[in-house]
C-alpha positions in Angstrom: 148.9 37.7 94.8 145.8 36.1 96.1 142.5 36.5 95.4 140.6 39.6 97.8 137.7 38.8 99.8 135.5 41.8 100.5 134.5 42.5 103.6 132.0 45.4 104.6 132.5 47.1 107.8 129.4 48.8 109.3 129.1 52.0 110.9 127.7 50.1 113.7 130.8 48.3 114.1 133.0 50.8 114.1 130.5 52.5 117.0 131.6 49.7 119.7 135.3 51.6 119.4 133.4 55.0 119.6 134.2 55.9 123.4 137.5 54.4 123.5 138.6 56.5 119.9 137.1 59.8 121.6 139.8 59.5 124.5 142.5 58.9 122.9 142.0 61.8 121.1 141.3 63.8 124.2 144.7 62.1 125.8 147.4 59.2 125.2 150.3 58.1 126.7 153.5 58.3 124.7 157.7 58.2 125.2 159.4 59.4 122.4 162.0 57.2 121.7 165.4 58.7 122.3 167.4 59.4 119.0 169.8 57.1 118.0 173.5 57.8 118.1 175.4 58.9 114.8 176.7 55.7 112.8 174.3 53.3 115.2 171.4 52.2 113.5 168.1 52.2 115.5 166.3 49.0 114.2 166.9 46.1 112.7 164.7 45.6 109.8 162.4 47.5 111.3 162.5 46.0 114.3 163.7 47.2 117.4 167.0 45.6 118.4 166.6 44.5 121.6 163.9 41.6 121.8 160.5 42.6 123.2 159.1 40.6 126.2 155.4 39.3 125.7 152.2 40.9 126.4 151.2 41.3 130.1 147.7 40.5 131.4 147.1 44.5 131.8 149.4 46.9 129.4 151.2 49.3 131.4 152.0 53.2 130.4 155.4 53.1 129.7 157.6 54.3 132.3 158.1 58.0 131.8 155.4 58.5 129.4 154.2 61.8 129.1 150.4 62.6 128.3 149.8 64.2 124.5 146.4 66.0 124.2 145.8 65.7 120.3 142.3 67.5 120.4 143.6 70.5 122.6 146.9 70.8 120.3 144.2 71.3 117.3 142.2 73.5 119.0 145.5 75.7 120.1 146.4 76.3 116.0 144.0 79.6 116.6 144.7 80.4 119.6 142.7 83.5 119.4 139.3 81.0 119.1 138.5 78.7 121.7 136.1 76.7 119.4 137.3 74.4 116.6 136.7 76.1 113.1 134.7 73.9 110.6 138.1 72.4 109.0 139.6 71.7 112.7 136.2 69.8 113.6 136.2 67.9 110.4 139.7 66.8 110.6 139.3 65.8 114.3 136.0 63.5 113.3 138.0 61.9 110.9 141.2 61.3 112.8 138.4 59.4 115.5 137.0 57.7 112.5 140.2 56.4 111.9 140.9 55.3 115.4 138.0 53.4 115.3 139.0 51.7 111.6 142.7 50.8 113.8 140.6 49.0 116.3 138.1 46.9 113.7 140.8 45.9 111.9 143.2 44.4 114.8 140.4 43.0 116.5 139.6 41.3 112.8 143.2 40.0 112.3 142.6 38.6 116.1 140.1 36.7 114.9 141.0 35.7 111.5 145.0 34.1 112.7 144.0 33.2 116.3 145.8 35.3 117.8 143.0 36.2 120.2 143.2 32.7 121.5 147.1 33.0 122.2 147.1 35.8 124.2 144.0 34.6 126.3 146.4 31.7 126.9 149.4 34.1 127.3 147.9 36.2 129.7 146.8 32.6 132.2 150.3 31.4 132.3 149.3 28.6 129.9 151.4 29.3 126.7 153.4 26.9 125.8 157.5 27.9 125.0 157.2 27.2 121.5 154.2 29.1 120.8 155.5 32.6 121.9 157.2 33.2 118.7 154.2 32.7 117.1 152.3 35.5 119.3 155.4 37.5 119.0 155.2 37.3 115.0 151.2 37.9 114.8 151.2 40.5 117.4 153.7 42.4 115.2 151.9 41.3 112.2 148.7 43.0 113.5 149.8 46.3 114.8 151.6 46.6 111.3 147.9 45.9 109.5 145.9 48.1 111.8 148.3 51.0 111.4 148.4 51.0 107.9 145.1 51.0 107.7 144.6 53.7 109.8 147.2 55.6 107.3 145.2 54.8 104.6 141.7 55.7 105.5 143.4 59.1 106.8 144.8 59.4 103.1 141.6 58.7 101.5 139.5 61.0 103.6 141.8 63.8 103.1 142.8 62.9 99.9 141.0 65.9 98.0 139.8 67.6 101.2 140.8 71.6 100.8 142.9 70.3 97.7 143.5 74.3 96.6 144.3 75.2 99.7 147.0 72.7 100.4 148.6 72.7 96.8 150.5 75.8 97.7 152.5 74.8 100.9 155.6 73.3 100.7 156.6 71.7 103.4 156.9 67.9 103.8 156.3 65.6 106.6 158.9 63.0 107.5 158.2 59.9 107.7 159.0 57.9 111.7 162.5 56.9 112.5 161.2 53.7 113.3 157.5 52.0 114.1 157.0 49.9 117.3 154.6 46.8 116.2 154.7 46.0 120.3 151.2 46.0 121.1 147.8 47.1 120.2 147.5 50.3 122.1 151.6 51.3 122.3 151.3 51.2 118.8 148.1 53.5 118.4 149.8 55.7 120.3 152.5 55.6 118.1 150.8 56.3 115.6 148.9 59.1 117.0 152.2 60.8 118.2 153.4 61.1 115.1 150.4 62.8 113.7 150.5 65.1 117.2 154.6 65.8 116.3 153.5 67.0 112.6 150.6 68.8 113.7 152.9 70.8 116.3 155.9 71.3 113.7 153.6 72.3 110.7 149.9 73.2 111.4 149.6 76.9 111.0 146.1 78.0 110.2 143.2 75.2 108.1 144.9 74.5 104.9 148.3 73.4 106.6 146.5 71.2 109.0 145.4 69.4 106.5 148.4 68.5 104.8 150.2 68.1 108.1 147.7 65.1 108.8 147.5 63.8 105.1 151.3 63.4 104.2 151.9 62.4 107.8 149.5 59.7 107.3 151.3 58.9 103.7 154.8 59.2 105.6 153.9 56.6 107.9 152.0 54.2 105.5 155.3 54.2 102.8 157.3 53.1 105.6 154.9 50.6 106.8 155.4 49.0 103.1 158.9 48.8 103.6 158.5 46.7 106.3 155.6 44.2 105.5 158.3 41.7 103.3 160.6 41.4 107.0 157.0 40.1 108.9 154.9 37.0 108.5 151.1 36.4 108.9 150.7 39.4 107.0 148.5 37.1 105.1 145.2 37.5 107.8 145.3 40.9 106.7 145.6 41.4 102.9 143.4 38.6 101.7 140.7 40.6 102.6 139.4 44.1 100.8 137.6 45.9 103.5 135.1 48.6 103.0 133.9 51.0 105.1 130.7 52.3 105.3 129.5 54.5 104.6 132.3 56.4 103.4 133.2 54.1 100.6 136.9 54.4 101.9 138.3 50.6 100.3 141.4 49.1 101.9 143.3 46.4 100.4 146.4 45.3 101.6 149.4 47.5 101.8 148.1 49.6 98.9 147.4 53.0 98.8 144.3 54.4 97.2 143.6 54.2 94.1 142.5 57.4 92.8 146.0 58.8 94.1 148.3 56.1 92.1 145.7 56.9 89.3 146.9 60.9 88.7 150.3 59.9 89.3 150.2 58.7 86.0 152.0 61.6 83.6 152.9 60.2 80.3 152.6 62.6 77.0 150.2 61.3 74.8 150.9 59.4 71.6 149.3 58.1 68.7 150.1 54.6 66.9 150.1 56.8 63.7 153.2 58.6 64.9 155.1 56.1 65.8 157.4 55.2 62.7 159.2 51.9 62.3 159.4 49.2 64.2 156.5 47.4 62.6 156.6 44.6 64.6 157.1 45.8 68.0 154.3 49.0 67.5 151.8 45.7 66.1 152.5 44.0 69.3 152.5 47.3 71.9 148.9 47.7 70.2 147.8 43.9 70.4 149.1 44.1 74.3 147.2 47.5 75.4 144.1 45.7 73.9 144.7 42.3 75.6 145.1 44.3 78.7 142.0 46.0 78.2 139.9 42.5 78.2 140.3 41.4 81.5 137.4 40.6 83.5 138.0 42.3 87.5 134.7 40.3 89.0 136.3 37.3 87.5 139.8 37.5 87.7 140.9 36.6 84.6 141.3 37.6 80.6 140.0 35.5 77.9 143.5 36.1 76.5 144.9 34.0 79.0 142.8 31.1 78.0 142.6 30.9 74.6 146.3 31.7 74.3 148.5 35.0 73.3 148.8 36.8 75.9 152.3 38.3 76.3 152.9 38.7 80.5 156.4 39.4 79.7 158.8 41.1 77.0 161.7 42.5 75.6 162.1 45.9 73.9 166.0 46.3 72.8 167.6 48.7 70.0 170.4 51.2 70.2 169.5 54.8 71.5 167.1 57.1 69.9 165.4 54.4 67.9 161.9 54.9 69.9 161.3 52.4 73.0 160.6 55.6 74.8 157.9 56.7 72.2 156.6 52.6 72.4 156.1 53.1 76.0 154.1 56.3 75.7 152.2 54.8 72.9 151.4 51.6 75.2 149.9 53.8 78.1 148.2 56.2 75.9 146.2 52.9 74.4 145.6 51.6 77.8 144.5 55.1 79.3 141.5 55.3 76.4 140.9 51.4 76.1 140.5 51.0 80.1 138.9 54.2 80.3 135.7 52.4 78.0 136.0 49.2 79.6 136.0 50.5 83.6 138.9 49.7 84.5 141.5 51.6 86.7 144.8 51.8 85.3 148.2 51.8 86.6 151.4 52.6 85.5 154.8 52.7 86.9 158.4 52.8 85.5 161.3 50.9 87.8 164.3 52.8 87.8 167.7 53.0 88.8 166.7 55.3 91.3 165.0 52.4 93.1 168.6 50.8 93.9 169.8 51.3 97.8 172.7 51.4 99.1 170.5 49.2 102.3 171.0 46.1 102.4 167.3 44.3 101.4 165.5 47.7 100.8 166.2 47.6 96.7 164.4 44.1 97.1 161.9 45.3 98.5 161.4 48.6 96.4 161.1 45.8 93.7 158.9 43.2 95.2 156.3 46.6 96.3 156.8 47.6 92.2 155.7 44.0 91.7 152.8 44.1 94.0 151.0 47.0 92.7 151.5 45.7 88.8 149.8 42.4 89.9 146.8 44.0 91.8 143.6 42.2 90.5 141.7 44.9 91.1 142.6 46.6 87.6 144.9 47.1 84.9 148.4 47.0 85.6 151.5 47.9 83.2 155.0 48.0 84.7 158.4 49.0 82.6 161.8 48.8 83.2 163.8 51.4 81.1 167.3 50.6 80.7 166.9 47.2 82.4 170.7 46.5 82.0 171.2 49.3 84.6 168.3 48.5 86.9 169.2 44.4 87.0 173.0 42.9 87.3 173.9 40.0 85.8 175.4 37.5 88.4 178.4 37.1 86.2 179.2 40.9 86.3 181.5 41.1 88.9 180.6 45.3 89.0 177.4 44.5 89.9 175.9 46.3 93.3 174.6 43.8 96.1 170.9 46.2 95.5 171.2 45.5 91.6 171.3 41.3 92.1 169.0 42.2 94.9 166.3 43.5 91.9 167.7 40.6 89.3 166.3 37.9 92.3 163.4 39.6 92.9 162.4 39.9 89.3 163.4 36.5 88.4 161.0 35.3 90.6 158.1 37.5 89.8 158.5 36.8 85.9 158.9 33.3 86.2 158.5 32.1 89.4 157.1 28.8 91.2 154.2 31.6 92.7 154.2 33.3 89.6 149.9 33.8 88.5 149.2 35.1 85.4 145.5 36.1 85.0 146.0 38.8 82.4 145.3 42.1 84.0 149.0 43.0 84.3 151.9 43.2 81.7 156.1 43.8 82.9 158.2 45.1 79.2 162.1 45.3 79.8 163.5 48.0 77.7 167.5 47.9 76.9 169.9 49.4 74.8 172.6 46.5 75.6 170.4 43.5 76.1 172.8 41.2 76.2 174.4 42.2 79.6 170.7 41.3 81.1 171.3 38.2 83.1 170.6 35.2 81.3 168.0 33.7 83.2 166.0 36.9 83.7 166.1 37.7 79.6 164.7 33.8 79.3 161.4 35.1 81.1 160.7 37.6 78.6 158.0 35.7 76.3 158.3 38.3 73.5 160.9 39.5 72.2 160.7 42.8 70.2 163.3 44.7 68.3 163.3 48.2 68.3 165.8 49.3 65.1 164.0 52.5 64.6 163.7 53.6 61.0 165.2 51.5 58.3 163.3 52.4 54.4 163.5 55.2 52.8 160.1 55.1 53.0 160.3 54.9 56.5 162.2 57.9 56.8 160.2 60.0 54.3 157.1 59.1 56.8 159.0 60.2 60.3 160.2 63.8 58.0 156.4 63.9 57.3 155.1 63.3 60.1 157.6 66.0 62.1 157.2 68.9 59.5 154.3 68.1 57.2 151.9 70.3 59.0 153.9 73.4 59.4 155.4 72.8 55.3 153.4 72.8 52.4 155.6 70.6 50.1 154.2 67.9 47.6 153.9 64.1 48.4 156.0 63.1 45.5 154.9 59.8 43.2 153.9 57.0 45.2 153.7 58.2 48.3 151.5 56.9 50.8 151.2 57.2 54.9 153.1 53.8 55.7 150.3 53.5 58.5 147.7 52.8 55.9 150.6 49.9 54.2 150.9 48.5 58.0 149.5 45.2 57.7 151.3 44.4 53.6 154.7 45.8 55.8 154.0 43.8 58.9 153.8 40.5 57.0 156.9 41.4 54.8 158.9 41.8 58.2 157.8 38.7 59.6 158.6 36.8 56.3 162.0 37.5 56.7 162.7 35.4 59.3 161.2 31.9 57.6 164.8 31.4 57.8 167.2 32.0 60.0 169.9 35.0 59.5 172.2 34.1 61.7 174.8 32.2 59.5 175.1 29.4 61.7 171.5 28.6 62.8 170.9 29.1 59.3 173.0 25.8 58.5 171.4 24.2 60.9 168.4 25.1 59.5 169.6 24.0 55.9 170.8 20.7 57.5 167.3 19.9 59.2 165.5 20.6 55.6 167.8 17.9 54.0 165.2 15.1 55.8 162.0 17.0 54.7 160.3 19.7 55.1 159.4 20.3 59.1 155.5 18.5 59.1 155.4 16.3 62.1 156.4 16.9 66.2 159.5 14.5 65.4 160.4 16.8 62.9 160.1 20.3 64.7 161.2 18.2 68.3 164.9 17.1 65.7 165.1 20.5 64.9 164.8 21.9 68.5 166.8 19.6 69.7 169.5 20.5 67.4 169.3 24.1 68.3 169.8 23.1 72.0 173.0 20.9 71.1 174.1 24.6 69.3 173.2 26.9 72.3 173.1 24.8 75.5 171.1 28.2 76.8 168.2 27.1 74.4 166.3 25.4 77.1 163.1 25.1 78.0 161.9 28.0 79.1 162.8 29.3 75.1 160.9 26.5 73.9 158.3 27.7 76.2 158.3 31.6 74.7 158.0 30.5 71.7 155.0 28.8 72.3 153.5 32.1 73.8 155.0 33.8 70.6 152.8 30.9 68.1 150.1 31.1 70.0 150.0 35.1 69.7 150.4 34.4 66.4 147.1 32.4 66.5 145.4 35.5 67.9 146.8 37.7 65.0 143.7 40.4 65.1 142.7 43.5 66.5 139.8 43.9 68.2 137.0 45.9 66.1 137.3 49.5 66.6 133.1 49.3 68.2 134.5 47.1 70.6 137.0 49.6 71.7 135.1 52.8 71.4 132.2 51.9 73.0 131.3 49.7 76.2 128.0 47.7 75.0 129.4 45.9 72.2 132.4 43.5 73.9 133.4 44.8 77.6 129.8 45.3 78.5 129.4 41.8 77.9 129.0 38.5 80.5 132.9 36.9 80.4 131.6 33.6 78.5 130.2 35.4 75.7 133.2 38.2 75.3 135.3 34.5 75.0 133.2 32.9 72.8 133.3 36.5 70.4 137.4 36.4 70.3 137.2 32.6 69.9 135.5 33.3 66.7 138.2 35.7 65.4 141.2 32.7 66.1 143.4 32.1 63.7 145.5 28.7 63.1 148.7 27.4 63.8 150.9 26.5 60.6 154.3 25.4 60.3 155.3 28.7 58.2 153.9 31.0 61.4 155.8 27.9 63.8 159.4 28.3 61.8 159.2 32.5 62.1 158.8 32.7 65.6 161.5 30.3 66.4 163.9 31.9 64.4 162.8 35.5 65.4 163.5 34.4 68.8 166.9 32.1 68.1 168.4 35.3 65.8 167.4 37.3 68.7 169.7 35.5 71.5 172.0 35.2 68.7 172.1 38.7 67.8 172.3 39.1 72.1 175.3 36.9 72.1 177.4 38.7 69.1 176.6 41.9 70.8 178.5 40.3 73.6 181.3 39.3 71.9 182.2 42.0 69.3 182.3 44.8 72.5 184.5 42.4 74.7 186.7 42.0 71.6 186.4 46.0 71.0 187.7 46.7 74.9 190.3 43.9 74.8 191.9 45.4 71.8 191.3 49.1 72.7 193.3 47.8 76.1 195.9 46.8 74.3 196.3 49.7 72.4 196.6 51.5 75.0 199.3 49.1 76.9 201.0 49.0 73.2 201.1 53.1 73.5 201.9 53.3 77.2 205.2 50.9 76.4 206.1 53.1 73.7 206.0 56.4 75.6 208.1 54.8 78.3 210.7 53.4 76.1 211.0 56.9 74.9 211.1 58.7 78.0 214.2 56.1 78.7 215.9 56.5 76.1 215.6 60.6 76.3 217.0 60.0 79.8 
């Protein structure tokens, strides 16, 4: 995603549309498009099927058009008053407002991709063949970017506007069968008739005009982001963060505002403290919802990122019930209170399997728009993907839906793309209880790797039985007890000890054969070593070199942040961006071979531990077929011989 340039857009810039927004509020030319038959679909990626001619020197009224009065249907809801009532007036200013905001913002495009200058040549007979696609394409590109924006400054204007009255209704606005991107006024009036159709079907009395014009607006801007991926030029649009004043409405892009992806956010709150086991992985979830929290918005970047250890990517994998669930809670619960101190809007959203279509390209797209608003500079961004196994096909499953390898694509290139920018302010965790029927090359982008085995000690379980009961039970400690969270740094150390060698019994003779030459204290050595891992596991590429770089350098940046820091804003986020580096620069560790050799084995036992996974449950459903042939033979030898 590239960088946003802010523009302002003055009230007195929006007052040059002021007389032609008034009529078309008073009256506009529309022909509802006829419905389409059942089992014919009406557009083609959002496009109409049949192939539109080019603009005309003077736009004509479609023929048949019929003229839709969108100020007299508002004044009609009470048809007892012939005045507007306060809500009716404010509602009617605002839908004029946002007239005028479609108008800025296609004139801007004009201006910003030159498609002013084609359609002056279009319209004197001097366009050349080979341009008119590209008028066709920005002329579509532009009524797309003016509507949305329209949508979204109605959304944002009416966002809290009679809130308690509106909470109460329940009906919903559809969203438009299709959206013509023809021309600049066919599609205001588009537009427009769709608010004019919800209006008449819904509006009732104040509070239901309200939300007839609000969710309309929302019904038409979600189906504008389905299209944006299937145009081009989009570009002269969504570089640019406008504002308008002097509402303080922002619009960027094909995003919605803010505040409303902000209270979609409804995750139950916990605490690192109740989060037993899984050492490492609840270390890390608390080192990442910190790292998060540094990013700089004016600047675009995290401090992270440039000193190193910064995890953009990982994997969260452990049978059922062993707590990823409770990881990702505790993640957003971190991130809600450190973003909170450092300013920073926060979002959150969870990819499901409820995102795969049966549409050919739309689960693409509901991934590449799941992408989009992760990576949004303007704040924090955290994105999971629970039971990733479901949610992504492997290209060698041959069960896998056209939507899932439509997702596996999308994400591949996302994580670890040629495009891909990583400037700190956004995180993706993978979450699986089979990991090892993730596709190969899209568990390779994970940088971090984290297993989630739940509890293992006795001690481990005594604290989770505590924890659960130990307020409502007044039962002794017994001898040497102690919380395990006040031990976590002694247990976090032991755990990463364990893996100085490898436990996988054939990496760990590799490793054995290696140490014959010398203990590992030169690149030749450690480059021998790789090497010979690769020669074991020809999927030990580069890219798993690469992650466990990330993984050292993390290791580097072994620290939390001071609690001031994170309770307070004065004492680090408050701070210019050099000196909030040079302050975490202070607290870097160093790189030694011991911390090298545990993250290269945590992550080689990992694939290992992936690829025996695999194994042992094709070997389990081989046999149990066999079984079952062995029994079906049986019965029908019996059956025979009964006969």
């Amino acid at each position: 995603m590239s960088s946003l340039s802010a523009v302002t857009i003055t009230d007195r810039e929006l007052g040059r549309h002021l007389e032609l927004a008034t009529s078309k509020l008073l009256s506009f030319p529309f022909r509802p498009a006829p419905e389409p038959l059942a089992g014919q679909p009406a557009s083609l990626a959002g496009k109409p099927v049949a192939y539109r001619p080019l603009q005309s020197v003077a736009p004509k009224a479609a023929a048949g058009a019929e003229e839709f009065r969108l100020a007299d249907r508002i004044r009609e809801i009470a048809k007892e008053d012939d005045l507007f009532t306060d809500v009716e007036h404010h509602v009617l200013r605002v839908l004029r407002r946002g007239v005028q905001v479609y108008l800025q913002i296609h004139e801007a495009f004009e201006h910003a991709s030159g498609l002013g200058r084609l359609k002056e040549r279009n319209q004197a007979g001097e366009l050349a063949a080979e341009d008119e696609a590209e008028l066709t394409e920005k002329l579509e590109a532009a009524c797309a970017a003016s509507s949305f924006a329209f949508d979204a400054y109605l959304a944002a204007r009416l966002h809290d506007y009679q809130r308690d009255a509106t909470e109460s209704l329940g009906f919903e606005c559809k969203g438009p069968a299709s959206v013509p991107l023809s021309g600049k006024l066919e599609t205001l009036h588009a537009c427009l008739h769709h608010l004019w159709r919800a209006i008449d079907e819904h509006a009732r009395d104040d509070a239901s005009l309200v939300k007839a014009v609000r969710d309309a607006a929302l019904a038409h801007a979600r189906h504008l982001q389905g299209l944006r991926h299937s145009l081009s030029h989009l570009e002269f649009y969504t570089r640019y963060r406008y504002r308008i004043e002097p509402e303080g409405v922002v619009l960027a892009g094909f995003e919605l505002s803010e505040a409303r992806a902000e209270a979609e956010i409804q995750v139950p709150v916990k605490r690192p403290e109740e989060v037993v086991g899984n050492h490492l992985a609840k270390r890390e979830a608390c080192r990442l919802a910190q790292r998060l929290a540094c990013y700089d918005r004016e600047r675009q970047r995290n401090p992270f990122v440039d000193l190193g250890g910064f995890v953009f990517t990982f994997l969260a994998d452990g049978s059922p019930g062993t707590g990823k669930t409770t990881l990702i809670q505790m993640i957003v619960t971190l991130l809600r209170e450190y973003t909170q101190v450092a300013g920073l809007p926060l979002r959150y959203q969870n990819f499901s399997v409820d995102e795969i279509s049966d549409y050919q390209g739309r689960s693409g797209q509901n991934a590449r728009r799941f992408c989009d608003a992760i990576l949004d500079p303007r704040g924090v961004g955290f994105g999971t993907l629970d039971d990733v196994d479901q949610v992504c096909g492997s290209r060698h499953d041959r069960n896998a839906s056209a939507g899932q390898l439509e997702v596996t694509a999308v994400f591949m290139q996302q994580f670890g793309g040629a495009s891909t920018v990583v400037r700190g302010n956004a995180s993706f965790g993978l979450f699986s209880n089979f990991p090892e029927k993730v596709d190969d090359a899209l568990r390779q982008r994970a940088q971090a790797r984290f297993l989630v085995d739940g509890p293992q000690t006795r001690e481990d379980f005594t604290d989770l039985f505590h924890i659960l009961l130990g307020r409502h039970w007044d039962l002794p400690l017994g001898d040497g007890y102690a919380p395990l969270e006040t031990q976590r740094p002694r247990v976090v150390r032991a755990k990463q000890a364990e893996h100085a060698v490898p436990r996988d019994p054939a990496l760990r003779r590799i490793y054995e054969e290696t140490q014959r030459n010398g203990a590992l204290s030169s690149w030749r050595a450690f480059g021998d070593y790789l090497h010979a891992l690769q020669r074991h596991e020809a999927r030990f590429t580069g890219r798993a070199v690469k992650s466990i770089a990330d993984a050292v350098l993390a290791r580097m940046m072994d620290f939390d942040l001071p609690a001031e820091w994170l309770e307070r804003r004065e004492p680090f986020f408050g701070q210019p961006y050099e000196r909030r580096q040079a302050m975490l620069e202070e607290l870097r560790g160093a790189i030694t071979p011991e911390i090298v050799l545990e993250e290269l084995h945590r992550y080689a036992d990992s694939e290992a531990r992936y690829q025996g996974a695999a194994e042992r449950r094709a070997f389990e459903e081989r046999t149990e077929q066999l079984v079952l042939e062995a029994r079906a033979r049986r019965a029908a030898a019996e059956r025979e011989s009964a006969e």
